[in-house]
N, C-alpha and C positions, 0 to 999 in steps of 0.2 A: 636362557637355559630352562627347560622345562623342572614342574618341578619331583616328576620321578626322576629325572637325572640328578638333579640336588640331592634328593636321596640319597638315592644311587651315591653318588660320592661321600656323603658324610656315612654310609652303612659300609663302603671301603672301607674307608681311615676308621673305624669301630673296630670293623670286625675280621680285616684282611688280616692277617701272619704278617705282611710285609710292614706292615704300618705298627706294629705289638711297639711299645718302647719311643715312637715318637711323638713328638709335641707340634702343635701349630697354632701359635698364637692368632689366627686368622681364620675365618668361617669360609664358608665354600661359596655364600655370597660376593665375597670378594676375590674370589680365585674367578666366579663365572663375571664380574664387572670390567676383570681384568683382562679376560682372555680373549673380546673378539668376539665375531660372529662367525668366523669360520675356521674350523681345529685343523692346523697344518698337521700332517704327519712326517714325526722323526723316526722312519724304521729303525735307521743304524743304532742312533743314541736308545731306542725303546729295547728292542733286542740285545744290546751291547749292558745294557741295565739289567735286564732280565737273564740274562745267562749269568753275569757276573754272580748274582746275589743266590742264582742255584751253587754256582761253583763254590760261591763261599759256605753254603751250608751243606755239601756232600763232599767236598773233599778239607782233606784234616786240614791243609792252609793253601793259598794260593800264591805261587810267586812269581815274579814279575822282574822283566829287566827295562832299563829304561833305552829308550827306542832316539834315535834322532833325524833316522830316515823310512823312509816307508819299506828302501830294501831290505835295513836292518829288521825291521818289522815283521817282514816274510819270513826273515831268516828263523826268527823266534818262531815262528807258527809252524813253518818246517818243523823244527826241532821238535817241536813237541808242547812248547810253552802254552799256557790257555786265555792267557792275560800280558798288556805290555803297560810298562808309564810311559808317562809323555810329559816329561820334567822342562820344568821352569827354565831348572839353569841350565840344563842343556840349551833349551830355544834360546838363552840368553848368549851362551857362548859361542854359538855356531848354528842356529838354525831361526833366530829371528826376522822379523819383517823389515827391520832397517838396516839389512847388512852389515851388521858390526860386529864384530865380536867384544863382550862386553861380561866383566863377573857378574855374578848373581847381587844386585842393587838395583833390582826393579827399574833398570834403564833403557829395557826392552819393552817396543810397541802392546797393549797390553793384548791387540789380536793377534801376537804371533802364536801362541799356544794353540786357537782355535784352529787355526791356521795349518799349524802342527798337525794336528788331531786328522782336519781335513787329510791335508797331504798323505798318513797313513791309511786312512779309510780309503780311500781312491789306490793306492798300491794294493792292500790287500784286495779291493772291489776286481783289479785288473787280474791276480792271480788265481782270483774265484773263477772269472772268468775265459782266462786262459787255460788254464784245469777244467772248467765245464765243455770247453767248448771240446778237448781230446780226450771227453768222455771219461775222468779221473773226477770222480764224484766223492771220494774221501774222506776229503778234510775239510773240517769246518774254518775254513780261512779269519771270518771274523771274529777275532778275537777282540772282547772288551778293552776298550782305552781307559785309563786311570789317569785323569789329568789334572795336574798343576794350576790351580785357580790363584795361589800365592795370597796375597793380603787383600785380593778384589781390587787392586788396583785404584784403590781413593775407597769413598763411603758406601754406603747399603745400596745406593742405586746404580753407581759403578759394579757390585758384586751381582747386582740383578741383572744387570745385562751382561756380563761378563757369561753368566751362566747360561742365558741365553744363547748365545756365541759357542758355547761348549757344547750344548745340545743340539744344536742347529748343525755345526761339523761332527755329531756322531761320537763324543764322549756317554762312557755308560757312568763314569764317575766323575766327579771334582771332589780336590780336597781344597782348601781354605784355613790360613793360618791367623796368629792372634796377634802377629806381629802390627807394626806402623805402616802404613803402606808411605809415608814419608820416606822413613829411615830404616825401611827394610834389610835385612840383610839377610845370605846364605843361611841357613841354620848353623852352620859350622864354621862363622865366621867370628868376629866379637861386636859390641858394639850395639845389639840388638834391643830394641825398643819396644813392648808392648804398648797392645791397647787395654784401657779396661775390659774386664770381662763382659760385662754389658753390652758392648760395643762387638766385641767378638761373634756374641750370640746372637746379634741383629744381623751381621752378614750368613748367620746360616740359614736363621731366617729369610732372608732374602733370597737364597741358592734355592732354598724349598719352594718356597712361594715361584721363584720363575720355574723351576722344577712343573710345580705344579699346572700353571699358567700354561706351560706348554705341553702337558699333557703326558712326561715323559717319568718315569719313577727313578727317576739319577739316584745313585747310587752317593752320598753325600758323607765326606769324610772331615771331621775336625783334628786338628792338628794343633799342640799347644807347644812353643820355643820357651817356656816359663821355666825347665828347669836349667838354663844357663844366661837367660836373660838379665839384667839387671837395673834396667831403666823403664818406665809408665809414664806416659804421658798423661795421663790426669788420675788423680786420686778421686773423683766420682765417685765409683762404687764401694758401698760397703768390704764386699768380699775380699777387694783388694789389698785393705789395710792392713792386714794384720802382717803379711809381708816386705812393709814400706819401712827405709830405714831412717827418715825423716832427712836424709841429704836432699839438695837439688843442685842441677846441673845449669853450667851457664846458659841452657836453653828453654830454660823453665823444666825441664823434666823431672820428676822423682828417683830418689833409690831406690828399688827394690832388693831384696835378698831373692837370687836365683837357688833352684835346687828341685829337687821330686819332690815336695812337700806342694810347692806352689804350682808344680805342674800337675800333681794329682786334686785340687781344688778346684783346679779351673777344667780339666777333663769332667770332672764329676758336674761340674754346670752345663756343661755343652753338651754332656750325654744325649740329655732329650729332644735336642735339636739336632743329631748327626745320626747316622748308620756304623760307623768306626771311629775311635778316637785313636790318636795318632799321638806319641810326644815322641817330640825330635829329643834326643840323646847327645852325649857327647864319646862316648864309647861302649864298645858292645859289653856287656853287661848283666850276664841271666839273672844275678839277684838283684840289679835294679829293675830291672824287665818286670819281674815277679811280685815286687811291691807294689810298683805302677798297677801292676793288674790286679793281683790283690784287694786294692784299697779302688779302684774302680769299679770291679765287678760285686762289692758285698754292696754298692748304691746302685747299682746299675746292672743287675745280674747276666741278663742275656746280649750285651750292648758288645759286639764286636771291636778288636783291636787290630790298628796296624803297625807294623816297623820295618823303620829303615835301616836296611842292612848295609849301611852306607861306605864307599869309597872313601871319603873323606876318614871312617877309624883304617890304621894300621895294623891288620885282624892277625897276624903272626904277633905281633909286639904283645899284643895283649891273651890272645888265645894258641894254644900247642893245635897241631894238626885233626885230633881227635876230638875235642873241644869244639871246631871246627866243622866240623862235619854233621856235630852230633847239636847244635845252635839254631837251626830252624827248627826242628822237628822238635825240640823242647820250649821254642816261642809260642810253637800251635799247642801243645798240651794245657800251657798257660792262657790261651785266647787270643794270640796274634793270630786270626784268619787272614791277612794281607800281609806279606813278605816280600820287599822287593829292592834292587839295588838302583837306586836313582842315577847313576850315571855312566851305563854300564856302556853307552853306546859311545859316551866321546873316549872313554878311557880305552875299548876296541879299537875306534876310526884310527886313532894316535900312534898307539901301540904299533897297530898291524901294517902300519903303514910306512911309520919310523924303521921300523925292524925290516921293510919290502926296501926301504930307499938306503937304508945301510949297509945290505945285502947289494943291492943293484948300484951303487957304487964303487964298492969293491971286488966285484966278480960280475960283473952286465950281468947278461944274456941267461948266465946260468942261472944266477936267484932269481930272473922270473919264471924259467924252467922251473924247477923247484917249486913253487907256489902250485902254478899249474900242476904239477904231476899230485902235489897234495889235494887239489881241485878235484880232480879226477879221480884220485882215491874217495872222498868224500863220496862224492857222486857213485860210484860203486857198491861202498859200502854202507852208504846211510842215506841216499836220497838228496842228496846236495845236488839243488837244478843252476845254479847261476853261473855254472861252467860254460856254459852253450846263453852265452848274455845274449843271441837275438833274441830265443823263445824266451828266453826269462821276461823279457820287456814287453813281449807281443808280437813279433813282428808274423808268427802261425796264425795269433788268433787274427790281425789285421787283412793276412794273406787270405785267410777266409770271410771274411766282410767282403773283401773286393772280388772275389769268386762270388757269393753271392747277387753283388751290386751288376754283375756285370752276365750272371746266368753263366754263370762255369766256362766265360770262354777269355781273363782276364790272361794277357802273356809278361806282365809286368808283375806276377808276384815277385816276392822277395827272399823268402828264405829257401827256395827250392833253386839249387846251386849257386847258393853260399857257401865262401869259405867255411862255415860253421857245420852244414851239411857234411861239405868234403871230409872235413877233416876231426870233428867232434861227433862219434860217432859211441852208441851207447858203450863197446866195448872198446873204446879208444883209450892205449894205456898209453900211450906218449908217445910209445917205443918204433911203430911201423915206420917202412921207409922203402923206397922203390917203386918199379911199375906193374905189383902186386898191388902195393897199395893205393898208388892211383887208380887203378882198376876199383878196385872196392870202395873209393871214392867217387866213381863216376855211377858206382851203379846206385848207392845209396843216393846219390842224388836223384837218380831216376825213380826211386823207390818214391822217393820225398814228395816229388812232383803228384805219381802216380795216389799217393793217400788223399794229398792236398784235392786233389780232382777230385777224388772220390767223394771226402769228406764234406768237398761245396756242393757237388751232385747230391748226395742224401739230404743236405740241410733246403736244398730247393725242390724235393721231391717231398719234404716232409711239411705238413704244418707247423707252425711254428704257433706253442701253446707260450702265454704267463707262467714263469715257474712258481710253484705252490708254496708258500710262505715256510720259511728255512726254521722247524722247530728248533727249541733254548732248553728244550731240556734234555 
């Protein structure tokens, strides 16, 4: 690395806004000894980082549902959403590398997440692309991923490639918790094991440094399980002690005393190594919210907060409807700039599906009517595309590749006189029937044909430019 670029990087990390408030115990010597002679670029992960960290400083908070397929993904960006997670135990329950379905006990592959992260970057990549290609120029399909780095999966070098792995498939985030990567567990489980604090702070270190190494400004979140925890694997650090209860476990472990006391100690250390600190909770909670922040932000003034607005509380049991409502929008006032429900997609898949198959057991044909005719509503009224599931998947944008490939004279397209064609037509309310309707079926197909032609025609009449790098702000 020359040595205006050395510069160059240490008057960043100086003087940049993004870099105000963090730490790095490493010189840029060693970030350039690290990195190689040739700088891969991460568009998705650089971009997916950079919009993230505007969205968090221009709007009052960001919230997020957690995603377990790339459709659910879409669906979120449809909606409106700006941001998705891409949680741990979801991959672990239904979306990991080794087929299993499995709770959250770190018993999943640790590249499913990356994995994960992938599989939704290529979903939204396909919707960019099928939206580009019929001229709906709109919407910013890629939304930043927020993902589940968990314990790092073993020690600091496991956390450094881990993170690698996250930037490489296109995370703008990882968060990283202070738990055992041993004896991990759910946050909301019991049983839960810290590491020293020390030890917590060397994996963020690590997350930064590959962060860095690979050239991308990850968005890096610390998370502390301290305030229900009650067991340390080593009493090493100083800081630790004051909340050790001097028991040990038949496994060599310590007591600790769990609570916000111990989790506000250990936030305030990790501050300077993280962008957001995180404490997992045990119930939703505005006055403990507000201590936590409180007692964070008078050490750490400008140091961004997350919460999880987690499935795991029973949010009626503890909050009235109003209360409810009124419960993010007072986490942001306090400094939770990241909001989001970690499991939002298995508790949807389950639900909507239990509720399709209970329905469709006891009345067939018509509860899937019913679905559909609410499809279609959707679609109507609010832009809901995966009623018509060929275009939703590509089978337009494919149909124009091979128009292309073939100079507009391909007779094996696909979606032009399809079922879907015929009969999913934009002002289709369920209800036609007859040889009115097949008429108007036949001709829409003919319409369908007629664009598709046209649309390979103009794409081979035209040059075909790079498109101009998709501004973040």
């Amino acid at each position: 690395m020359a040595s205006n670029q050395k510069f160059s990087m240490t008057a960043q990390w100086q003087s940049d806004p993004r870099w105000h408030g963090v730490t790095r115990p490493y010189s840029e010597d060693n970030v350039a000894r690290l990195s190689g002679s040739v700088q891969v670029e991460h568009t998705l992960a650089r971009l997916g980082a950079g919009r993230l960290w505007e969205l968090l400083h221009s709007e009052p908070y960001v919230p997020a549902l957690g995603a377990m397929t790339g459709n659910q993904a879409i669906q979120q960006v449809k909606a409106g959403l700006k941001a998705i997670y891409v949680s741990g135990w979801q991959a672990a329950a239904d979306a990991n590398d080794a087929g299993q379905m499995y709770p959250d006990l770190n018993l999943y592959p640790a590249d499913s997440v990356p994995n994960l992260v992938r599989r939704i970057n290529q979903a939204l990549m396909r919707a960019d692309q099928i939206h580009h290609q019929e001229g709906k120029n709109g919407a910013y399909w890629f939304a930043p991923l927020i993902a589940d780095g968990d314990t790092g999966f073993g020690g600091n070098l496991n956390a450094f490639e881990l993170m690698k792995a996250m930037i490489e498939a296109g995370a703008a985030a990882v968060h990283f918790e202070d738990q055992s990567s041993s004896a991990k567990k759910c946050g909301h489980l019991g049983g839960k094991v810290l590491v020293p604090t020390s030890e917590a702070i060397q994996k963020l270190v690590a997350a930064r440094l590959a962060a860095d190494v690979m050239g991308v400004p990850t968005v890096i979140i610390a998370r502390t399980d301290a305030e229900s925890a009650t067991l340390l694997t080593s009493d090493i650090d100083p800081r630790d002690r004051e909340f050790l209860t001097g028991a040990r476990t038949a496994e060599g472990l310590f007591g600790i005393r769990s609570g916000l006391e111990s989790a506000i100690a250990r936030a305030i250390s990790y501050a300077p190594y993280a962008d957001l600190i995180w404490c997992e909770t045990s119930h939703p909670d505005l006055a403990q919210a507000r201590r936590f922040a409180e007692a964070v932000l008078a050490k750490h003034p400008k140091k961004m907060l997350a919460y999880n607005c987690s499935p795991s509380f029973n949010w009626k049991k503890h909050l009235d409807d109003q209360a409810i409502a009124e419960f993010q929008r007072e986490l942001a006032a306090m400094g939770y700039k990241f909001q989001f429900v970690t499991l939002a997609g298995f508790h949807t898949l389950n639900l909507a599906m239990f509720e399709l198959a209970r329905a469709y057991q006891a009345s067939g044909m018509s509860a899937y009517s019913r679905l559909q005719e609410k499809e279609f509503s959707c679609e109507r009224d609010h832009g809901y595309e995966a009623a018509k599931h060929q275009r939703f998947a590509g089978t337009g944008y494919f149909d124009a590749v091979q128009q292309v490939i073939s100079s507009g004279t391909a007779s094996t397209t696909a979606l032009g006189g399809s079922t879907e064609a015929e009969q999913f037509t934009s002002a289709n309310s369920g209800t036609s029937s007859g040889n009115g309707s097949r008429a108007s079926h036949r001709s829409a197909r003919r319409e369908h044909s007629r664009v598709a032609s046209a649309s390979a025609e103009s794409k081979l009449a035209v040059p075909v430019h790079p498109s101009p790098e998709v501004s973040v702000s």
